[in-house]
C-alpha positions in Angstrom: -14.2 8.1 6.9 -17.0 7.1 9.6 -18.6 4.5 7.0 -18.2 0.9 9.1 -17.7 -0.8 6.0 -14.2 0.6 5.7 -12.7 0.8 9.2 -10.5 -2.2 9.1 -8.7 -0.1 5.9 -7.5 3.3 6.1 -4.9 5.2 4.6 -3.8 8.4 4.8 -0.9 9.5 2.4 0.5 13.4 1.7 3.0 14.1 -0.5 4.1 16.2 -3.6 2.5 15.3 -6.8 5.4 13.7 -9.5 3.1 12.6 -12.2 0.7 13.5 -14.7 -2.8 11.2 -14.2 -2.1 7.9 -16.5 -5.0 5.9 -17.3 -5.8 2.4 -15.2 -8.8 1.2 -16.3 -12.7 1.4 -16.1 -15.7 0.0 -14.4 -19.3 0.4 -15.3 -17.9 3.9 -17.5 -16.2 5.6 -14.7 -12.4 5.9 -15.4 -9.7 5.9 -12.9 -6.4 7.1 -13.2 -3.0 6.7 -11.0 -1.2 9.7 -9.5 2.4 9.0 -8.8 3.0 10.6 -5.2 6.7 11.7 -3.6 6.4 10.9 0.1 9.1 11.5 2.1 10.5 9.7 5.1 11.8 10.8 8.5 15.7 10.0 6.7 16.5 11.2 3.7 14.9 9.0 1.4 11.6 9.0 0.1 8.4 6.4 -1.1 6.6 7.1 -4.0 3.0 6.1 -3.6 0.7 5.2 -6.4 -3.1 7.1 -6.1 -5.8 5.7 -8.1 -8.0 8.1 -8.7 -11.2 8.6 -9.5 -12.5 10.8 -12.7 -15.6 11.7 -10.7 -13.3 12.8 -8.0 -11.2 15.4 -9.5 -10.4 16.8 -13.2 -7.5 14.1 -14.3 -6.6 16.4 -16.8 -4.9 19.0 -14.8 -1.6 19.1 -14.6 -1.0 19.1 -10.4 3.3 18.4 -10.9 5.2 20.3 -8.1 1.6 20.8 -6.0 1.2 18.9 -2.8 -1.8 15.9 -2.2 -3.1 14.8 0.7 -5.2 11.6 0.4 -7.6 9.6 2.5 -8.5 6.1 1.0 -7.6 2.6 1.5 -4.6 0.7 0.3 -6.2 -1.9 -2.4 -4.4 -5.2 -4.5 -5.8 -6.5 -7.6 -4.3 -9.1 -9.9 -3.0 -7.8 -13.4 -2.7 -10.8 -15.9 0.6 -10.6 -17.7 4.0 -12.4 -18.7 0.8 -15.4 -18.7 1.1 -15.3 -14.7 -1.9 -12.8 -12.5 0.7 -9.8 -11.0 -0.1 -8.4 -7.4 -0.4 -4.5 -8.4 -1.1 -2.6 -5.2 -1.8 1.4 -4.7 -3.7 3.6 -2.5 -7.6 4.0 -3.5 -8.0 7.5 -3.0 -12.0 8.2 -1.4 -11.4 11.8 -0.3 -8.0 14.2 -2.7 -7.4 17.7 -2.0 -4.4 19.3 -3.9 -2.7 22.5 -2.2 0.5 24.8 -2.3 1.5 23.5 0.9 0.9 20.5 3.2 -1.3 21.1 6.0 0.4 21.0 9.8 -1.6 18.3 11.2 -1.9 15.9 8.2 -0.1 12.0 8.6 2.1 11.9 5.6 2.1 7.9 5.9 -0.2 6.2 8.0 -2.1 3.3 7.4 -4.0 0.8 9.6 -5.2 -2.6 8.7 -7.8 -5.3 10.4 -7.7 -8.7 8.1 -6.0 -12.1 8.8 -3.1 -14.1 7.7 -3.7 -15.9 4.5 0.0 -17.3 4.1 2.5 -18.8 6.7 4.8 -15.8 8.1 8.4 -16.2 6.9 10.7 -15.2 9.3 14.4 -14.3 8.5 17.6 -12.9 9.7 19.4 -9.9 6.7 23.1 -10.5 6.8 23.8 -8.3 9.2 21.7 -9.9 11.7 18.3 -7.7 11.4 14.9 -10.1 12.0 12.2 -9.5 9.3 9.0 -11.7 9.1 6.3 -10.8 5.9 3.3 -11.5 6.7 0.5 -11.7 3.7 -2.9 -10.1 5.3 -6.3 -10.3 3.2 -8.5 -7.5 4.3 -11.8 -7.8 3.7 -14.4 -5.5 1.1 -17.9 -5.1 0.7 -19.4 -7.5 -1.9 -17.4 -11.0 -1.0 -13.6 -9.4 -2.0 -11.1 -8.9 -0.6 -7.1 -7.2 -0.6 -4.4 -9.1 -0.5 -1.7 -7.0 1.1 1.8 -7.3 2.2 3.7 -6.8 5.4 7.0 -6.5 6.9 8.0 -6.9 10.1 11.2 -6.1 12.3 13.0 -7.0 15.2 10.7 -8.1 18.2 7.6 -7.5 15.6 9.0 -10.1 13.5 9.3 -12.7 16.1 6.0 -12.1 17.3 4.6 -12.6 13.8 6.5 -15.8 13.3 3.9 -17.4 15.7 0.9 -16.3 13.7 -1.5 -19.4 12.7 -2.9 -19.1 8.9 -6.7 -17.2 9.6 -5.3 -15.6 12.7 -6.7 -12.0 13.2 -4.5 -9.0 13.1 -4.6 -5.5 13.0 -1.6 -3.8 12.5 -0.4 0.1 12.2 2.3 1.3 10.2 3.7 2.7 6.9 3.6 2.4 3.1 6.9 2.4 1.5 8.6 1.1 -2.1 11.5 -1.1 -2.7 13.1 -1.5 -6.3 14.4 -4.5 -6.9 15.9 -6.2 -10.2 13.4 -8.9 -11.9 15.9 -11.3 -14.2 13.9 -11.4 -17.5 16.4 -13.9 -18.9 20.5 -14.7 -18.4 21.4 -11.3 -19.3 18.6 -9.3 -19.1 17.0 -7.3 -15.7 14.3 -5.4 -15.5 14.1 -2.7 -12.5 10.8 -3.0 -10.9 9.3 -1.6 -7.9 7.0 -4.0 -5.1 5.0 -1.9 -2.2 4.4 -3.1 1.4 3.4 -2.0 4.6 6.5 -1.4 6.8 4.8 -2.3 10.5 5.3 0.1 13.3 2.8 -1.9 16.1 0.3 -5.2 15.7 -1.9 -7.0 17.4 -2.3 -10.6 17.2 -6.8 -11.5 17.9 -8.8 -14.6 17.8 -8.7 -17.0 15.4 -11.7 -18.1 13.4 
């Protein structure tokens, strides 16, 4: 990963493969597909990670279930029009995927850093039981005029600090990727079980402000 134009996203992900490839969508005739990946955590739980994948990257026909993945790539966001409302949907762009019996010692299962700036007030609260989270919504720039639109969470002393970020601040931040289900109330009775990703910050730095 030494091309400049992605240094302010990188991701590294390695996990065991849960999923056969499901089709995404396609650009100019190249397909990609998303790989479902089991990543787990330093407790006993576990994130599962979505891959997109290229076709030209891999055969997305094989059947990889029960093999391990590590991935280099960048974590990417693009809007999904549904329910008539645009959808956040968020994975891991996979650049470089190499599948293997067994993970390799010196591989960072979760890792992720990000340089891009605050597009949405931080909102700072306090859980129940006291803990201090702030989310913080980062855009991180891509080549050709886009961008990603990605979100964080912070805690304890992190959150404070984050509280006190101006919209268009600069900040780079290190840290995880992890999933959270949550229950989406489709109508007075009904609930659908969904699942939201974010990037769980570990250290961040607060730059200038254009």
């Amino acid at each position: 990963m030494t091309d400049k134009v992605f240094d302010n996203n990188q991701v590294s992900i390695a996990g065991e493969v849960i999923s056969d490839f499901t089709f995404s969508h396609e650009v100019f005739g190249e397909g990609f597909y998303i790989l479902e990946v089991q990543v787990n955590r330093l407790s006993n739980s576990y994130d599962i990670i979505p891959i997109m994948v290229s076709e030209r990257l891999t055969d997305v026909k094989q059947d990889y279930k029960g093999k391990f993945v590590e991935v280099l790539g960048q974590f990417r966001s693009y809007n999904r029009h549904e329910e008539n409302k645009n959808k956040l949907v968020l994975s891991v762009f996979a650049r470089e995927i190499k599948f293997a019996d067994e993970l390799s010692e010196n591989v960072k299962p979760n890792h992720i850093f990000l340089d891009g700036f605050v597009c949405k007030a931080p909102i700072y609260r306090k859980t129940p039981l006291g803990r201090e989270i702030a989310d913080v919504l980062l855009a991180v720039n891509r080549p050709y005029g886009k961008s990603d639109y990605i979100p964080c969470i912070c805690w304890g002393r992190n959150a404070r600090f984050a509280e006190t970020f101006n919209v268009g601040g600069r900040v780079q931040l290190w840290g995880r990727i992890q999933s959270r289900e949550y229950q989406k109330k489709i109508s007075e009775t009904e609930f659908e079980k969904r699942v939201a990703y974010e990037v769980s910050v570990s250290k961040l730095e607060y730059l200038e402000e254009y």
